[in-house]
C-alpha positions as CSV (number, residue, x, y, z in Angstrom):
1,X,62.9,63.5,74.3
2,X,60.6,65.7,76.8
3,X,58.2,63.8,78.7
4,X,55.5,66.1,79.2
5,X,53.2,66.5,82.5
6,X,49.9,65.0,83.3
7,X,49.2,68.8,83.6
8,X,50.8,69.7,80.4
9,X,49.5,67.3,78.7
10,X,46.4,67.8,79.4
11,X,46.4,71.9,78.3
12,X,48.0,71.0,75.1
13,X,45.6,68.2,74.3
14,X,42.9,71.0,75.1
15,X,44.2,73.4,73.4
16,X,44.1,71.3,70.1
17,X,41.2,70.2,69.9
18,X,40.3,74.4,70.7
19,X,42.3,75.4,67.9
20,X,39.7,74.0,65.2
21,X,37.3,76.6,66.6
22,X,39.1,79.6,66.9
23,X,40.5,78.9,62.9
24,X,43.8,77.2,63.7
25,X,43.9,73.1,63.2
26,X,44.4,70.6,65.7
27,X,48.2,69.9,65.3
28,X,48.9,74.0,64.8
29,X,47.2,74.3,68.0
30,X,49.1,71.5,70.3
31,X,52.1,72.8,68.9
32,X,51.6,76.1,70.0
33,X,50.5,75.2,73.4
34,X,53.7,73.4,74.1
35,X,55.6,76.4,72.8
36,X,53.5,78.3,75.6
37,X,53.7,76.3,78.4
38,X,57.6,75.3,77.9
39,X,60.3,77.3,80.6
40,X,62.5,77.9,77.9
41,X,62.6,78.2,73.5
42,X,62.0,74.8,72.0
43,X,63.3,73.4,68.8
44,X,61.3,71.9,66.0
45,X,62.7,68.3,66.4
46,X,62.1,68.3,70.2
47,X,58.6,69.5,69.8
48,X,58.1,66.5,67.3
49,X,59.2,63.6,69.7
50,X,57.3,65.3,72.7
51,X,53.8,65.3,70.3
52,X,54.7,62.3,68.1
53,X,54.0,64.7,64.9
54,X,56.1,64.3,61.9
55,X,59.0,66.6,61.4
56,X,57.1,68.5,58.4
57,X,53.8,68.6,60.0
58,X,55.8,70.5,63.2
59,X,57.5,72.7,60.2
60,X,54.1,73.7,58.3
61,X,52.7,74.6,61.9
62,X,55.4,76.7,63.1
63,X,55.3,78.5,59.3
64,X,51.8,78.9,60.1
65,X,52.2,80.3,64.1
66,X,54.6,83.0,62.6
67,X,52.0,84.1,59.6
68,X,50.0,84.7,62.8
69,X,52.9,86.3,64.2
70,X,51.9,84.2,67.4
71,X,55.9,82.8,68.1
72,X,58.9,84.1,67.0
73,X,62.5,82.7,66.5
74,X,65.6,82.3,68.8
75,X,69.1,81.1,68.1
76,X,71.7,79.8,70.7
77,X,74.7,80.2,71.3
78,X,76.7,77.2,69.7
79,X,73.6,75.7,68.1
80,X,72.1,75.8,64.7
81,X,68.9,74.9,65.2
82,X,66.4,77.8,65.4
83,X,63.9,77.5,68.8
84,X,60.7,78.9,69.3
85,X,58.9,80.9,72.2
86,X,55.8,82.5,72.3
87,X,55.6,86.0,70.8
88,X,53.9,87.6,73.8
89,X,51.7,86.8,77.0
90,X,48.2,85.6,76.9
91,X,46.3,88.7,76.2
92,X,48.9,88.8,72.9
93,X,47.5,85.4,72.2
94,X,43.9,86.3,72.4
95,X,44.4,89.2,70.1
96,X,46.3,88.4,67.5
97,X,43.8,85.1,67.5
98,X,40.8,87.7,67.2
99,X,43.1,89.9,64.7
100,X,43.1,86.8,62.4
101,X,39.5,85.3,62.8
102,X,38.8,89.3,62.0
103,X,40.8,89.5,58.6
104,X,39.3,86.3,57.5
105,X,35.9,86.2,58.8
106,X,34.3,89.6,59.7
107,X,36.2,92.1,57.0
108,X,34.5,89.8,54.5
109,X,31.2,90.0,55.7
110,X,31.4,93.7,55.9
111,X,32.6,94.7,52.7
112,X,29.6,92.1,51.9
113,X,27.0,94.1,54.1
114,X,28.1,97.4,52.7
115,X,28.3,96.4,48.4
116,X,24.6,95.3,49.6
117,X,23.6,98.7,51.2
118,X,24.6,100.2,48.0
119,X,22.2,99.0,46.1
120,X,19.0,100.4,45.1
121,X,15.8,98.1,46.8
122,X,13.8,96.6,44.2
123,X,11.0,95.9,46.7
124,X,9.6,96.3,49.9
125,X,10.8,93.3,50.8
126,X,14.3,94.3,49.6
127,X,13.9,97.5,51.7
128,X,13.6,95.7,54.9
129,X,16.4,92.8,54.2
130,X,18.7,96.4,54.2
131,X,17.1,97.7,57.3
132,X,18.1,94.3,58.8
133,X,21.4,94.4,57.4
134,X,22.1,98.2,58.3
135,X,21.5,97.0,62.1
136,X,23.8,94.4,61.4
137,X,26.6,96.3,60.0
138,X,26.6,98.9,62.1
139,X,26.8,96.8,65.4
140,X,30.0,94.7,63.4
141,X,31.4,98.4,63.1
142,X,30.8,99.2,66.4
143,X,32.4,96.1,67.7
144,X,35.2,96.0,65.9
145,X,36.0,99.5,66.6
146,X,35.8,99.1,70.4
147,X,38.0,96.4,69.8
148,X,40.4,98.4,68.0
149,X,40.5,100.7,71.0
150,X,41.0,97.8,73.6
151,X,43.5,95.9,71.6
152,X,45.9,99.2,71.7
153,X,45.9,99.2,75.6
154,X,48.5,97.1,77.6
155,X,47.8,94.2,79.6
156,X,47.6,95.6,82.9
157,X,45.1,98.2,81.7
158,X,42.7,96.4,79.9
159,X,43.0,94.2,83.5
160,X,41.8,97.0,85.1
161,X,38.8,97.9,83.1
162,X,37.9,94.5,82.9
163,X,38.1,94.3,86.9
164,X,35.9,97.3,87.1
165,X,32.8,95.0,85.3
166,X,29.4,95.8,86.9
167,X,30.5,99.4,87.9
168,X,30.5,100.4,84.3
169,X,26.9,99.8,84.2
170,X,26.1,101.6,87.0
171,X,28.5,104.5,86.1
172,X,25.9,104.6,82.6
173,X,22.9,104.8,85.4
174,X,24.2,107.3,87.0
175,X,25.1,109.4,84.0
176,X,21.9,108.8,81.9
177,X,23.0,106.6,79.3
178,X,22.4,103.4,80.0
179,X,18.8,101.9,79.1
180,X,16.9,99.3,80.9
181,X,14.3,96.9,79.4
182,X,10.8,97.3,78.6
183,X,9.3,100.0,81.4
184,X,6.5,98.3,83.1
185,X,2.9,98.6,81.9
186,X,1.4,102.0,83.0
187,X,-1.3,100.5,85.5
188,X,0.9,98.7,87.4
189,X,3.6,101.7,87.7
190,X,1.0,104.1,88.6
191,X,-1.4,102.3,91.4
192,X,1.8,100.3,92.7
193,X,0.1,97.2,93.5
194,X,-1.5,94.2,91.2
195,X,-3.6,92.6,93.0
196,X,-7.9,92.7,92.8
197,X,-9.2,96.0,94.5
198,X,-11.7,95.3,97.5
């Protein structure tokens, strides 16, 4: 049986009780962190005695890690049992994550948002709920394309842009394109001063 590390055991802990939020449950999730953290492919009967889950709960979860396509299989040498690793690094982690929550969450509520925009307002009122929801789909479309772009780079460059942070925004000053907040009021841009004249 692996003992795990205060410091192990600590991420994976973490990491369970994370998974809930980001659409994967609690055991799925501490299953995958060890997988992650461990120096070499680990089989399904070690990862049960290191968490303490049953040997089909570890089987149901590693089905489930590989429907995300978030660990993938190994076979040794000499041994039957079938080991696990993780399928990529951490950015391959956070995007097939993001890939999943997409397909399940936001898709949904897009082809939702558009059947709606398709229909002909009965009302004022219904004219301005699809105003409201045009804004919204087209900032979803917006985001998930950018993310469509970003998700086809490589680690090392999405790094880089990410690195390059604040001097995007002042790249879109220079250029023109980026716009600031509500201008000032016109009195206090023109004289330059707000205090009480003399």
């Amino acid at each position: 049986m692996t003992t795990l590390s205060p410091l192990a055991h600590s991420f994976v802990s973490h990491f369970g009780e994370m998974g809930s939020r980001w659409g994967i449950n609690r055991t799925v999730g501490q299953i995958y962190a060890l997988i992650y953290v461990s120096a070499l492919p680990i089989h399904a009967d070690e990862m049960a005695e290191t968490l303490g889950f049953s040997r089909s709960n570890v089987s149901m979860g590693l089905k489930e890690l590989q429907a995300w396509r978030l660990v993938r299989l190994r076979h040794m040498p000499g041994d039957r049992r079938e080991y696990f690793e993780p399928s990529g690094d951490a950015w391959d982690t956070f995007r097939r994550l993001a890939e999943e929550r997409r397909r399940r969450e936001i898709e949904p509520t897009l082809s939702m948002l558009r059947d709606a925009l398709l229909q002909e307002p009965a009302s004022p009122e219904d004219a301005h709920a699809q105003a409201r929801m045009r804004e919204m789909r087209d900032l979803i479309e917006q985001l998930t394309q950018w993310f469509d772009e970003v998700s086809h780079m490589d680690a090392q460059t999405l790094s880089k842009l990410m690195k390059m942070g604040a001097k995007v925004g002042k790249l879109l000053d220079f250029t023109g394109i980026a716009k600031r907040g509500a201008a000032k009021p016109a009195s206090t841009a023109s004289t330059g001063h707000t205090g009480t004249e003399g």
